[in-house]
MIMARTI-429632 format. One record per residue: residue number from 1; residue in three letters; chain; x, y, z of N, C-alpha, C in turn. Coordinates in Angstrom, 1 decimal. Example, Ala and Ser with C-alpha at 12.3 -4.5 7.8 and 13.67 -1.06 7.14 Angstrom:
// MIMARTI-429632
+-----+---------+--------+--------+---------+--------+---------+----------+--------+--------+---------+--------+
| num | residuo | cadena | n.east | n.north |   n.up | ca.east | ca.north |  ca.up | c.east | c.north |   c.up |
+-----+---------+--------+--------+---------+--------+---------+----------+--------+--------+---------+--------+
|   1 |     ALA |      A |   13.2 |    -5.7 |    7.8 |    12.3 |     -4.5 |    7.8 |   13.2 |    -3.3 |    7.8 |
|   2 |     SER |      A |   12.8 |    -2.2 |    7.1 |    13.7 |     -1.1 |    7.1 |   12.9 |     0.0 |    7.9 |
+-----+---------+--------+--------+---------+--------+---------+----------+--------+--------+---------+--------+
This chain:
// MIMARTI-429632
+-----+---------+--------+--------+---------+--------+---------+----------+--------+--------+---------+--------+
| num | residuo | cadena | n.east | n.north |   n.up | ca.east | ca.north |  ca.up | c.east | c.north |   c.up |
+-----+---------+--------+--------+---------+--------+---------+----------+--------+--------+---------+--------+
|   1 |     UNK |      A |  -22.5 |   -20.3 |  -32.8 |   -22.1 |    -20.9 |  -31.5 |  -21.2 |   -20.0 |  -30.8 |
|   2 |     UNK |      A |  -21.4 |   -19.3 |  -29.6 |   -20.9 |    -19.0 |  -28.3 |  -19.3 |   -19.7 |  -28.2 |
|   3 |     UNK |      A |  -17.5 |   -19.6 |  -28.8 |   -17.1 |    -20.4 |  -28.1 |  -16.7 |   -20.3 |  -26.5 |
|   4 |     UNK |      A |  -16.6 |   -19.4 |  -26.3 |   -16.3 |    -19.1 |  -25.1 |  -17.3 |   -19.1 |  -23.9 |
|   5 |     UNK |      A |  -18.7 |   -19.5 |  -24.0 |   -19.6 |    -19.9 |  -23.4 |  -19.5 |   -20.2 |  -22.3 |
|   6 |     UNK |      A |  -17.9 |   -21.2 |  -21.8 |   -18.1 |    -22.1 |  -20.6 |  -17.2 |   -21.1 |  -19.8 |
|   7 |     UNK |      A |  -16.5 |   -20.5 |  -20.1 |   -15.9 |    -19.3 |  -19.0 |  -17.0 |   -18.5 |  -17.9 |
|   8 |     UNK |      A |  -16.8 |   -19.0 |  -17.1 |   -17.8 |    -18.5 |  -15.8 |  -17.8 |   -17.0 |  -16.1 |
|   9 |     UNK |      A |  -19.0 |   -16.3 |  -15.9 |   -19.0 |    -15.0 |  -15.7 |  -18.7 |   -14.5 |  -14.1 |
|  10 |     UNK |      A |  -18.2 |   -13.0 |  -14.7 |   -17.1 |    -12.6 |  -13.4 |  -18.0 |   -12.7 |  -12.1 |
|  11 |     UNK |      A |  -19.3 |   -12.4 |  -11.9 |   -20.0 |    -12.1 |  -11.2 |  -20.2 |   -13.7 |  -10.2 |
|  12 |     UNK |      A |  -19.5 |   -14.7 |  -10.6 |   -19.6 |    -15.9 |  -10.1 |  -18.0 |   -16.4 |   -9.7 |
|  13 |     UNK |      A |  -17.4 |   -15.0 |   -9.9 |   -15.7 |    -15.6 |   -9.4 |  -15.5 |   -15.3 |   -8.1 |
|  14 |     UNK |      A |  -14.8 |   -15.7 |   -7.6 |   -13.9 |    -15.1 |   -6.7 |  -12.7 |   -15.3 |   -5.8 |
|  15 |     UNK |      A |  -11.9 |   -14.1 |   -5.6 |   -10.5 |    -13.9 |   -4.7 |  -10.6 |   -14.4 |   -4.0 |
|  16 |     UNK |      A |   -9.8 |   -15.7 |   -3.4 |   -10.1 |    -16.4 |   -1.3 |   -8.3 |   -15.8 |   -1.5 |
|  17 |     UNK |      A |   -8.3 |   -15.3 |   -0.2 |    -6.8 |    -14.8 |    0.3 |   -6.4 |   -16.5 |    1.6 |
|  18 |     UNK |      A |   -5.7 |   -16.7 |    1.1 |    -5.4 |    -17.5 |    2.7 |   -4.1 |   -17.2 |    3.6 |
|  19 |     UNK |      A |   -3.9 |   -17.5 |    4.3 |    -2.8 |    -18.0 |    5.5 |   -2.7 |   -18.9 |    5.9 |
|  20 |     UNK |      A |   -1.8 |   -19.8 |    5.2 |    -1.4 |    -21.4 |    5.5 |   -0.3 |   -21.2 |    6.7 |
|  21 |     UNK |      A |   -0.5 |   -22.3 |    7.6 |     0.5 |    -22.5 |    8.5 |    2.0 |   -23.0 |    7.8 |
|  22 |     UNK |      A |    2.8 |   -23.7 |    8.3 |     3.6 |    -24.5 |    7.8 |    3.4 |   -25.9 |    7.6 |
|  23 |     UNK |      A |    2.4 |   -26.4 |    8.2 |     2.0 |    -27.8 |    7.3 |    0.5 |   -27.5 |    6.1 |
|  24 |     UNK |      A |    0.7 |   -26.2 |    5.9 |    -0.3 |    -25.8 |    4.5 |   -1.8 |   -26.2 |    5.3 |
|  25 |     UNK |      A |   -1.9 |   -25.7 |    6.6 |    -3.4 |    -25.7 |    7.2 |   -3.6 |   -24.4 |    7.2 |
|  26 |     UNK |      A |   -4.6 |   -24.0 |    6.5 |    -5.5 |    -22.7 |    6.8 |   -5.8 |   -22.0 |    7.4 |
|  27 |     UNK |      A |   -5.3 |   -21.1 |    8.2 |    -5.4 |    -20.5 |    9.7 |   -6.4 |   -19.4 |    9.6 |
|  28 |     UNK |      A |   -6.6 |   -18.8 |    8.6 |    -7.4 |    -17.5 |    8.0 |   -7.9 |   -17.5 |    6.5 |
|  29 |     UNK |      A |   -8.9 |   -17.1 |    6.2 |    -9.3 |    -16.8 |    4.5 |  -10.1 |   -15.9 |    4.5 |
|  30 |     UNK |      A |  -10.4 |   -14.9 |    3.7 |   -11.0 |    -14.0 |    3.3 |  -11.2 |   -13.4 |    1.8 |
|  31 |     UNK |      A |  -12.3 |   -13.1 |    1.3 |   -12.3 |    -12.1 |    0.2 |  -11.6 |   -10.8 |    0.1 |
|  32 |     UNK |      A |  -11.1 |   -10.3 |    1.5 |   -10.9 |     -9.2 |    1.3 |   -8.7 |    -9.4 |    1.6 |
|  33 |     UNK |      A |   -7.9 |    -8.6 |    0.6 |    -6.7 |     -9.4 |    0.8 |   -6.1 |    -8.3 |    2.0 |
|  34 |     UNK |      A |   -7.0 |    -6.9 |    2.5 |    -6.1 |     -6.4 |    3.7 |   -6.7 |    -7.0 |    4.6 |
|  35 |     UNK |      A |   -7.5 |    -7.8 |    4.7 |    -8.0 |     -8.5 |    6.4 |   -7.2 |   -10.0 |    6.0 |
|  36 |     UNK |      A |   -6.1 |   -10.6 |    4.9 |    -5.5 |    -11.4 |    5.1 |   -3.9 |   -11.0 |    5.3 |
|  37 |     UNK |      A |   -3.7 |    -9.6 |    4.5 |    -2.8 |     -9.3 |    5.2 |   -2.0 |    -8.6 |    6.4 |
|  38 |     UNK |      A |   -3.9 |    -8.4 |    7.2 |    -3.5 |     -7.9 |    8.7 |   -3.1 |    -9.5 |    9.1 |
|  39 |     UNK |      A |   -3.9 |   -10.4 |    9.2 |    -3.8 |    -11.9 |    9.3 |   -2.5 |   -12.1 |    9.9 |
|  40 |     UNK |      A |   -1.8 |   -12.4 |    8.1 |    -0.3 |    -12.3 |    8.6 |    0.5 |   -11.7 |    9.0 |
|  41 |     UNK |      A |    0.5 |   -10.6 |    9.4 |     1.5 |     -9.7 |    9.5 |    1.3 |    -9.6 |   10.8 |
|  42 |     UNK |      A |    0.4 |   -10.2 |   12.1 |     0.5 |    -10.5 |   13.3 |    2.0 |   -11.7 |   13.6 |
|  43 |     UNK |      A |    2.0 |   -12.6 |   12.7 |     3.1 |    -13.6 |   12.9 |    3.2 |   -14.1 |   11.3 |
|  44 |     UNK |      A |    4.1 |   -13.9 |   10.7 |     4.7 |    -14.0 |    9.6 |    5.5 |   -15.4 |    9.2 |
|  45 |     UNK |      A |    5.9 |   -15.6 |   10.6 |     7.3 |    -16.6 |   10.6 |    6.9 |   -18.2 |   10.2 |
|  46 |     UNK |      A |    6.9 |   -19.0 |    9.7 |     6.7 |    -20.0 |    8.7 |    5.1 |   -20.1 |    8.4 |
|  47 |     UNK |      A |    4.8 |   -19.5 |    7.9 |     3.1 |    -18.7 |    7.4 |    3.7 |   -18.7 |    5.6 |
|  48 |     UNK |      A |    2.3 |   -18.4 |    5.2 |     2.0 |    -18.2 |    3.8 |    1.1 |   -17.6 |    3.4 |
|  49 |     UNK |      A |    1.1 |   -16.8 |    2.6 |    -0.1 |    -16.5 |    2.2 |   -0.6 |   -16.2 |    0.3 |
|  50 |     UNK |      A |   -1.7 |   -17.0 |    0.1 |    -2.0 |    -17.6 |   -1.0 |   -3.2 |   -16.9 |   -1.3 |
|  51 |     UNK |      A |   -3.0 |   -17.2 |   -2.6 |    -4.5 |    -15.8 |   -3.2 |   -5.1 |   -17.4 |   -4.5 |
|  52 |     UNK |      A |   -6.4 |   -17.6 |   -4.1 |    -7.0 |    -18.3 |   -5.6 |   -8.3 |   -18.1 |   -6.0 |
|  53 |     UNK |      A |   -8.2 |   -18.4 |   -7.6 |    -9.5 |    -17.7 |   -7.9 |  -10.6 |   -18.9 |   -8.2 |
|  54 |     UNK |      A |  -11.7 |   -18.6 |   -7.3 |   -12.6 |    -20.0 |   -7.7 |  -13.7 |   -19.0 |   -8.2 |
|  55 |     UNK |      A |  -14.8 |   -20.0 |   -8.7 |   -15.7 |    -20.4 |   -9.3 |  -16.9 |   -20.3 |   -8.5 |
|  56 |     UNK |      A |  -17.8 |   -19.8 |   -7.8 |   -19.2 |    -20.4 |   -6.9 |  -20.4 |   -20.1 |   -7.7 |
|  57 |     UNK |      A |  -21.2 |   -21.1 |   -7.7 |   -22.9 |    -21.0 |   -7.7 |  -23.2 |   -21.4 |   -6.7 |
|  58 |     UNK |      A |  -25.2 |   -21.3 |   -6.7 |   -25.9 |    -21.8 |   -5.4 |  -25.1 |   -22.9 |   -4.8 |
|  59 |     UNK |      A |  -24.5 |   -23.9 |   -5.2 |   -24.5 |    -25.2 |   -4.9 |  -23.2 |   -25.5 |   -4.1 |
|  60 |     UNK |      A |  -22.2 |   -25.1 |   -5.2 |   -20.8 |    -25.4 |   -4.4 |  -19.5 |   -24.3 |   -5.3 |
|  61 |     UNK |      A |  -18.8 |   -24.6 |   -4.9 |   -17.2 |    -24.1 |   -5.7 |  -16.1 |   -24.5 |   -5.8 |
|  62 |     UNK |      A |  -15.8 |   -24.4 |   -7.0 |   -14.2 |    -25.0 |   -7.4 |  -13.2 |   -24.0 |   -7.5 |
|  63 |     UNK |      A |  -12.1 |   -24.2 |   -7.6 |   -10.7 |    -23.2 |   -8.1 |  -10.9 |   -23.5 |   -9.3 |
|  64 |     UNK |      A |  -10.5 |   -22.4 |   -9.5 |   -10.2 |    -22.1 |  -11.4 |   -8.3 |   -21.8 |  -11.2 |
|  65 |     UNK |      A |   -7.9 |   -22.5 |  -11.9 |    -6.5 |    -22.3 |  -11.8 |   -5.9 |   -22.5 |  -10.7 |
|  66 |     UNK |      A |   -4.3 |   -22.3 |  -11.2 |    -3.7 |    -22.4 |   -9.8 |   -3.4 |   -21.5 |   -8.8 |
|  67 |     UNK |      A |   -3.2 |   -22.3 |   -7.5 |    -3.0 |    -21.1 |   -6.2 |   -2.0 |   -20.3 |   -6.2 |
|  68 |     UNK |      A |   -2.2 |   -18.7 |   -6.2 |    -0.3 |    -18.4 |   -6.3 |   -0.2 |   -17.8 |   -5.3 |
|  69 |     UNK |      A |    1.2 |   -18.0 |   -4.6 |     1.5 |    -17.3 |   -3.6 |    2.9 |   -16.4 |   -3.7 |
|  70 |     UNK |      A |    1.8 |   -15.6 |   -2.3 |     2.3 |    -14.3 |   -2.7 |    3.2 |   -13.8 |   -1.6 |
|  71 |     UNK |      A |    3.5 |   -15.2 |   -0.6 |     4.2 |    -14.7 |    0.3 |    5.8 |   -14.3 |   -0.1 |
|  72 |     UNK |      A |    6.2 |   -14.3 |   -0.7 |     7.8 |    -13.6 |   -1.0 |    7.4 |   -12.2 |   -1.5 |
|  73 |     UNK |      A |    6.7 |   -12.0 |   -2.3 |     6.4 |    -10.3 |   -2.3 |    5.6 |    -9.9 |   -1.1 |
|  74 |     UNK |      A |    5.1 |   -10.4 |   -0.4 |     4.3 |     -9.4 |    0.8 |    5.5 |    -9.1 |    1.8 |
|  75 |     UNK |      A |    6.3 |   -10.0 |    1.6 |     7.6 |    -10.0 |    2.9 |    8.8 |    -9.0 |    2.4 |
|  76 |     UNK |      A |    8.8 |    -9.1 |    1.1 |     9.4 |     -7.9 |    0.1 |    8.9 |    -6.9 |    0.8 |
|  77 |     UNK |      A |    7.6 |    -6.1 |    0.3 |     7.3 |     -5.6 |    0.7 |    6.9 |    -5.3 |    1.7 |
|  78 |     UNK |      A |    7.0 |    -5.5 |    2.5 |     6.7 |     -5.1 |    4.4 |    8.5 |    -4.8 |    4.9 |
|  79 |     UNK |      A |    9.5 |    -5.4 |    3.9 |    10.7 |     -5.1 |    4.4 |   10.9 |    -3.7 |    3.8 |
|  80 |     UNK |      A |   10.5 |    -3.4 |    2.7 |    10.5 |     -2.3 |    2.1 |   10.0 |    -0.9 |    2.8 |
|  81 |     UNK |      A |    8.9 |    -1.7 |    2.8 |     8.0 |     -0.1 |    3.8 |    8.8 |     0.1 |    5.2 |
|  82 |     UNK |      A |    9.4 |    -1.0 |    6.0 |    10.4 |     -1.1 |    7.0 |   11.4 |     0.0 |    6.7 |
|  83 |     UNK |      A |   12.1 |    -0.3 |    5.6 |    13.5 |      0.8 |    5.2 |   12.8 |     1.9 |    5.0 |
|  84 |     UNK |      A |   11.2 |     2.2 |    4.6 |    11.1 |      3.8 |    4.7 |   10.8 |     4.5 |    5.4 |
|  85 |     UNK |      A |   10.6 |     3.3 |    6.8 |     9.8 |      4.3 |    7.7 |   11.3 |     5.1 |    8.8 |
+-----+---------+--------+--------+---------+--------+---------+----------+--------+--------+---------+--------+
């Protein structure tokens, strides 16, 4: 018996990048996370931006896990690249 069987294979996962407003509405989403973080980095100011990994077949998709966001490091870092330029 297979136990790990029910773990989706990778080929059926995937990255959604978002940009939540400030009431956590979705202004943008993408697979790809530099077209979500050109997204934000037009207007940053009470924005978010969240990376989660779902699940799809033909039919539909779920999240697998939880959402993490990554807006305190992207803002780190964009202040960062700031001080080098």
């Amino acid at each position: 018996m297979n136990l790990v069987s029910w773990i989706p294979k990778q080929n059926n996962r995937i990255l959604m990048y978002e940009v939540l407003d400030s009431a956590d509405k979705s202004e943008f989403g993408s697979e790809s996370a530099n077209e979500a973080l050109a997204w934000f980095s037009r207007d940053p100011l009470n924005k978010r931006i969240v990376v989660t990994n779902w699940f799809a077949d033909e039919e539909d998709a779920s999240p697998l896990g939880e959402t993490i966001d990554l807006t305190s490091i992207v803002l780190a870092s964009i202040g960062y690249g700031r001080g080098k330029a």
